[in-house]
C-alpha positions as CSV (number, residue, x, y, z in Angstrom):
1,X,-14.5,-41.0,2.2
2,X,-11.3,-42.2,2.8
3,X,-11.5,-45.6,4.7
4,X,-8.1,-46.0,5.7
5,X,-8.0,-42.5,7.1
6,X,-11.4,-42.9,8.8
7,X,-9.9,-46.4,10.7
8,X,-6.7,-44.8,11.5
9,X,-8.0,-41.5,13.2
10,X,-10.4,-44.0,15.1
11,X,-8.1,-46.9,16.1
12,X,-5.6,-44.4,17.6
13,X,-9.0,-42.9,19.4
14,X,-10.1,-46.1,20.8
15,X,-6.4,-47.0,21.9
16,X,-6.0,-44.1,24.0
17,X,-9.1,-44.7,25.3
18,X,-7.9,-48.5,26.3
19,X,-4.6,-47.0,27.6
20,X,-6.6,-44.9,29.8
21,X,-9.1,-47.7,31.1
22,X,-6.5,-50.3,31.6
23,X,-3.1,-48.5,33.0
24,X,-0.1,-50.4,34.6
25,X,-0.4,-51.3,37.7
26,X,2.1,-52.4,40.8
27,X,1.3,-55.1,43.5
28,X,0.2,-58.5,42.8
29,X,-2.4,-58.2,40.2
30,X,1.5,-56.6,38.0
31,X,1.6,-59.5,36.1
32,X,-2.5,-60.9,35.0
33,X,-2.7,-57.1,34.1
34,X,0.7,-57.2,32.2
35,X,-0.9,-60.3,29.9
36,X,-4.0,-58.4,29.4
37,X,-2.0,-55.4,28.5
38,X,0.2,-57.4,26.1
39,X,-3.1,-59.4,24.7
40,X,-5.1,-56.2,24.0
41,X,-2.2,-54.3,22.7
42,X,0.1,-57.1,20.4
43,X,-2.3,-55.5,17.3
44,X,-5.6,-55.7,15.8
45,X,-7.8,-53.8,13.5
46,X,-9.9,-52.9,16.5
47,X,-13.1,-53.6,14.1
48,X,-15.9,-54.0,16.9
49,X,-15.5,-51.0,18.6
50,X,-15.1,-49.0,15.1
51,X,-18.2,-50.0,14.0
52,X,-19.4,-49.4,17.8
53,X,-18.6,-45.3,17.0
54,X,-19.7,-45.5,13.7
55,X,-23.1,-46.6,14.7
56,X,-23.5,-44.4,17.1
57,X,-22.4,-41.3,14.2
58,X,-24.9,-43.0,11.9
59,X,-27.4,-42.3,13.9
60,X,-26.4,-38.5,14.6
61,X,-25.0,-39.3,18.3
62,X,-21.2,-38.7,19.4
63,X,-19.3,-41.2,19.3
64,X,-17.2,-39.9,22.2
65,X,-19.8,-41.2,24.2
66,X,-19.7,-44.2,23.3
67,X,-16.0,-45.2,23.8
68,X,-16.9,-46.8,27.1
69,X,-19.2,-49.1,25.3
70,X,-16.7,-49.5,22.0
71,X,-13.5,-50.6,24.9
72,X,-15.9,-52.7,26.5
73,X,-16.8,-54.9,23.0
74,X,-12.5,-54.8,22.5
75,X,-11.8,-56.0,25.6
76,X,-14.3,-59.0,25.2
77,X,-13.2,-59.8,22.1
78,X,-9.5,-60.1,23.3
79,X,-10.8,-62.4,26.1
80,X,-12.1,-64.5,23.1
81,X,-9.0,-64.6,21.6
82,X,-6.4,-65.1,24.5
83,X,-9.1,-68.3,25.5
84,X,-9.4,-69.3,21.7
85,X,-5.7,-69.4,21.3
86,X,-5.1,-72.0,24.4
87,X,-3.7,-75.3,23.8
88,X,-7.3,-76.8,25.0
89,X,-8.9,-75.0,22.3
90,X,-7.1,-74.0,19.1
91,X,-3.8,-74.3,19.9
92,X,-2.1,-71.6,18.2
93,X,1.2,-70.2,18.6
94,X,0.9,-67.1,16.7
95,X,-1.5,-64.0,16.8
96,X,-1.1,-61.4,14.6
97,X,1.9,-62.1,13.7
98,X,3.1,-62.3,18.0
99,X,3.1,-65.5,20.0
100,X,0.0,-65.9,21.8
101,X,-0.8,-65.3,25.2
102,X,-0.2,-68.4,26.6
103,X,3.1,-68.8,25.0
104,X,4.2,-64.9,25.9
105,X,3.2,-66.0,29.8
106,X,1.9,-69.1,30.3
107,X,-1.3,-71.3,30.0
108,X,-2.7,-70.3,33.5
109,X,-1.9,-66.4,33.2
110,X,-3.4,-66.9,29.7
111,X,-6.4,-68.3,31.4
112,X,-6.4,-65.5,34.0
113,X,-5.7,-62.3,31.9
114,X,-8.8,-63.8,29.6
115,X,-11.4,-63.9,32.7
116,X,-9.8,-60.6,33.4
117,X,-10.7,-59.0,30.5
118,X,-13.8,-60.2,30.3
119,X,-14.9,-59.3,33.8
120,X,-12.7,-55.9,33.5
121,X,-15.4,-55.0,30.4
122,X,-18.8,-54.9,32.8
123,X,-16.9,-53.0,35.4
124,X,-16.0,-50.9,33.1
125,X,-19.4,-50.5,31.9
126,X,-20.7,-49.9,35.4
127,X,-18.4,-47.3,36.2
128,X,-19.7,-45.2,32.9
129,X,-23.1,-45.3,34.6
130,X,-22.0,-41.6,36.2
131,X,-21.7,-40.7,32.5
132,X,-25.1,-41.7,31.0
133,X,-27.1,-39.8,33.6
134,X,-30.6,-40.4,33.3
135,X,-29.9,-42.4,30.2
136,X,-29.4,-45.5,32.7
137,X,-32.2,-47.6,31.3
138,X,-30.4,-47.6,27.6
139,X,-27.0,-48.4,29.5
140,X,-28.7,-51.4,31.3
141,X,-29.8,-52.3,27.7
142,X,-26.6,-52.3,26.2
143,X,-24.9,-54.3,29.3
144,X,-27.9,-56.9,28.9
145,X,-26.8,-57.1,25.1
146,X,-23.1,-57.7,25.3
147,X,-23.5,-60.3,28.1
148,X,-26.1,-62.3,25.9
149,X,-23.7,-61.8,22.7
150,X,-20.3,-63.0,24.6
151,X,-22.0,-65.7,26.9
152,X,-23.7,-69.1,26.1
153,X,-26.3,-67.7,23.9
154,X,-24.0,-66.0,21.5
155,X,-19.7,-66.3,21.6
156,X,-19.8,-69.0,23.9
157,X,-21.8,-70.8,22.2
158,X,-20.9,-70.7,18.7
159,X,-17.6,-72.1,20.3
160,X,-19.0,-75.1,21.6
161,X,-20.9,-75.8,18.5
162,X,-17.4,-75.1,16.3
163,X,-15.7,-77.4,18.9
164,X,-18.6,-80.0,18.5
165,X,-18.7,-79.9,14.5
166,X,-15.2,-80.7,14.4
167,X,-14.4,-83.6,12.5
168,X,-17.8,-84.3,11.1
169,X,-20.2,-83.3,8.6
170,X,-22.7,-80.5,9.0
171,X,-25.2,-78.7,7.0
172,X,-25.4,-75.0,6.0
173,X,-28.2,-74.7,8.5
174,X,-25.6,-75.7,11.1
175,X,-22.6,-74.0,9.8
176,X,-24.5,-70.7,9.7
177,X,-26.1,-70.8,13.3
178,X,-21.9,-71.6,13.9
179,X,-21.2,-68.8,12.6
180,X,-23.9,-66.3,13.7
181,X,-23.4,-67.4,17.4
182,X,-19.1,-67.3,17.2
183,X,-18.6,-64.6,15.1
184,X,-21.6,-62.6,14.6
185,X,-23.0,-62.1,17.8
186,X,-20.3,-59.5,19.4
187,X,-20.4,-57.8,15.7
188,X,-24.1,-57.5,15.4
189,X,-23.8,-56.3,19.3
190,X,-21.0,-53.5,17.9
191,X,-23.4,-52.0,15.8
192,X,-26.5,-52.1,18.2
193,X,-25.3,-51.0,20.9
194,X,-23.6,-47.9,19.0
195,X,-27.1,-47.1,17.7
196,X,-28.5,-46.9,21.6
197,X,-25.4,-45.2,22.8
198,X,-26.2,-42.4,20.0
199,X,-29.7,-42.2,20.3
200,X,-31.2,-43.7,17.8
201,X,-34.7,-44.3,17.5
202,X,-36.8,-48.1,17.3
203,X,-36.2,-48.2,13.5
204,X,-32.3,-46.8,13.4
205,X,-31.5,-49.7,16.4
206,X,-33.5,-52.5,13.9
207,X,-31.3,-51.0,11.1
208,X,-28.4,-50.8,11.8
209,X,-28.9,-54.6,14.0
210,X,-29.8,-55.7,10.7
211,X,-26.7,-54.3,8.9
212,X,-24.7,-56.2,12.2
213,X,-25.9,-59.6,11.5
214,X,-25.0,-59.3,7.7
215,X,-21.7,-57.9,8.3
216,X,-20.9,-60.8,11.2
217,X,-21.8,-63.4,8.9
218,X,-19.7,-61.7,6.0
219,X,-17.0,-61.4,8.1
220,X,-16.9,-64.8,8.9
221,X,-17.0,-65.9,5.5
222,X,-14.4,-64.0,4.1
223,X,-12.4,-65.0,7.2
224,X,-13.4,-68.3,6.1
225,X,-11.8,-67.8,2.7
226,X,-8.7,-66.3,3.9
227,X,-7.6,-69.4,5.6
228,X,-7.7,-71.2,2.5
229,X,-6.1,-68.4,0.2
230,X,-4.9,-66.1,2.7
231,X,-1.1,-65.3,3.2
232,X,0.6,-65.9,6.8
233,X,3.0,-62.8,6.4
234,X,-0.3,-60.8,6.0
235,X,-2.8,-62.3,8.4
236,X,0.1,-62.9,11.3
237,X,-0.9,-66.5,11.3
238,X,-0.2,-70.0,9.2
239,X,-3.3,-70.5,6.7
240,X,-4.9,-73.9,6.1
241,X,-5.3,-74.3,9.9
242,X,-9.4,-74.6,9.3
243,X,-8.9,-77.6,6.9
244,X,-6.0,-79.4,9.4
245,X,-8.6,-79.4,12.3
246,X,-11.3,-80.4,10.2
247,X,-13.3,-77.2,11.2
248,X,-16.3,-76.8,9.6
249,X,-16.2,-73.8,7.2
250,X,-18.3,-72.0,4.1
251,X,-15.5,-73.2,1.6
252,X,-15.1,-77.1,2.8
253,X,-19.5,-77.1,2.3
254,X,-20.3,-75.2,-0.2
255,X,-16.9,-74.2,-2.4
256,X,-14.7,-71.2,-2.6
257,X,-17.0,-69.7,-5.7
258,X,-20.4,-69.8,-3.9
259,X,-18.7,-68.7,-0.6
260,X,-17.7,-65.4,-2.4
261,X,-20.8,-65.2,-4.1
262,X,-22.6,-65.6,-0.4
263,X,-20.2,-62.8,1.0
264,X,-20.6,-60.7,-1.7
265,X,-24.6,-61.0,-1.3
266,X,-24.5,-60.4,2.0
267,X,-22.7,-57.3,1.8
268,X,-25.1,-55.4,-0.5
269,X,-27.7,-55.7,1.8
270,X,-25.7,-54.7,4.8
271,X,-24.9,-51.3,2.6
272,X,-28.8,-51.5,1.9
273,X,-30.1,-51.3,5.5
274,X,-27.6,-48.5,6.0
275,X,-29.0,-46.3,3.0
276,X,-31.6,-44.3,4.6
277,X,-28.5,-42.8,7.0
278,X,-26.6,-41.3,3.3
279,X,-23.6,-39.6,4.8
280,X,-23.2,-40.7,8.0
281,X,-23.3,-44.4,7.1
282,X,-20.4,-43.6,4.7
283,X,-18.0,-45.5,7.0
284,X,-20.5,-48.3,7.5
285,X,-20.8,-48.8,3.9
286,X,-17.1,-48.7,3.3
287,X,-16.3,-50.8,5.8
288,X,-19.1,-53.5,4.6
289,X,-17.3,-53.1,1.2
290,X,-13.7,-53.9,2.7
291,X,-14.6,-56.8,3.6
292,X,-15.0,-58.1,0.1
293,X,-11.0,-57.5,-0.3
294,X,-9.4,-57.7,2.9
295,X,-6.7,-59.8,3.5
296,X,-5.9,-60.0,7.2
C-alpha cells in the first residue's frame, strides 16, 4: 500500500471531522475557542486518531464510526501539548514549526484552551452516545479507557515522573515505565479503542492493544533519537532540547546504537501481533515501519 496516500486521504478525513466538531463560535467563549482552534489546527501528523481508524478497519469495522472516538484521542493530545509547551513545564516557543500556544495568546488562554480541549473530548464522546445505539456498554468502555490513558494513571503521570527524573539518574526500568505512561498510554489507547469501535472480538482488542504498547514505546524512542539527530527545519522545533534539560531519555542511558536496535525490535513485533489481520493491518504494519525512518 501506499503509506503516504493512506495518511493523507485520512488526515484530511479526520480534519473535517474536527472542523465539524469544533466550529467558530461568537460571544465570550470567541477567544478560548480561537486558541483551541489555532492549537488543534497549527499542524500535526494526526497519528492517534489514524491508528484509531485503522484499528477499527483491521478488525473489519468502519472506521467512519469511529471518528468520534479518533477526534476525541486528537483533541486530548493537543491538550497535552498546549499544557506541555507552558513556560511551567517545557517551555518551548515553537511547535511544529508555529509559536506555541502560550506565546500565540497568552499563558492563561494557553492554560484555558488546554482544559478546554480536554473537557471538549468527553462531551464530545457523550454526545456520540445517540450514534452507538445499543452499543452503549462498548462506548462506556472506550470513555473509561481514554480517561485512564490521559489522566494520572497514564499521560499525566508519565509527566510527573519525566518532570521528577529531571536532572538525575534513572534506570531503564524507570525510563520505560516514563515512557509507557507519557507517551504510550494515549497510543496504546488509539489502537484499542479502534478495535472496540469496529467490533472486534476478545483476541482482535488483546492484539491490536499489544501492537499499541509496542508502537507507544517505539515512538517514543525514535522520538527520543530525533532530538539528538533530528533537524529543526523538519521537526518544527530546535533539537538537543532533551539533553539541555537533563531529561531522561533511551540515548543519554543506554546509547544511540542500542536505542535503534530497541526501536527496531520493538517494531517487528508490533507488525507481528498484527499478522493474523493480512490485509487490513497493511496500514498498521506500514505505519509501525515508518517509524524506523521518520524524521519529524
Amino acid at each position: 500500500m501506499d503509506l503516504k496516500v493512506y495518511l493523507e486521504e485520512r488526515r484530511n478525513l479526520v480534519n473535517r471531522a474536527l472542523e465539524a466538531y469544533l466550529p467558530a463560535v461568537r460571544g465570550p467563549a470567541f477567544r478560548v475557542v480561537q486558541a483551541m482552534h489555532y492549537s488543534l489546527f497549527v499542524g500535526g501528523k494526526r497519528l492517534r486518531p489514524i491508528l484509531c481508524l485503522a484499528a477499527a478497519e483491521a478488525v473489519g469495522g468502519d472506521p467512519g464510526e469511529a471518528l468520534p472516538v479518533a477526534c476525541a484521542l486528537e483533541m486530548v493530545h493537543t491538550y497535552s501539548l498546549i499544557h506541555d509547551d507552558l513556560p511551567a513545564m517545557d517551555d518551548d516557543d515553537l511547535r511544529r514549526g508555529q509559536p506555541t500556544c502560550h506565546k500565540k495568546f497568552d499563558e492563561a488562554t494557553a492554560i484555558l484552551a488546554g482544559d478546554g480541549l480536554l473537557t471538549e473530548a468527553f462531551h464530545l464522546l457523550a454526545a456520540a452516545a445517540s450514534r452507538f445505539e445499543g452499543r452503549e456498554a462498548m462506548l462506556l468502555e472506550v470513555t473509561e479507557l481514554l480517561a485512564k490513558a490521559a489522566g494520572y494513571r497514564g499521560m499525566v503521570g508519565g509527566q510527573m515522573l519525566d518532570l521528577m527524573a529531571e536532572g538525575r539518574k534513572i534506570n531503564l526500568k524507570e525510563l520505560e515505565l516514563i515512557h509507557r505512561c507519557k507517551t504510550g498510554a494515549l497510543l496504546t489507547a488509539a489502537t484499542r479503542s479502534g478495535a472496540l469501535v469496529g467490533g472486534g472480538n476478545r483476541i482482535q482488542v488483546a492484539a491490536l492493544t499489544s501492537y499499541g504498547e509496542r508502537f507507544g514505546l517505539a515512538f517514543q524512542i525514535t522520538d527520543d533519537l530525533l532530538d539528538v539527530e533530528g533537524d529543526a527545519a523538519e521537526m518544527g522545533k530546535a533539537p538537543g532540547m532533551d539533553e539541555q534539560r537533563q531529561k531522561a531519555t533511551y540515548p543519554a542511558l543506554v546509547g544511540l546504537e542500542a536505542s535503534r536496535q530497541w526501536a527496531k525490535r520493538l517494531v517487528e513485533e508490533a507488525m507481528a501481533e498484527v499478522e493474523s489481520f493480512q490485509d487490513r493491518a497493511a496500514p498498521l504494519r506500514e505505519l509501525a515501519k515508518y517509524l524506523l525512518v521518520r524524521r519529524s
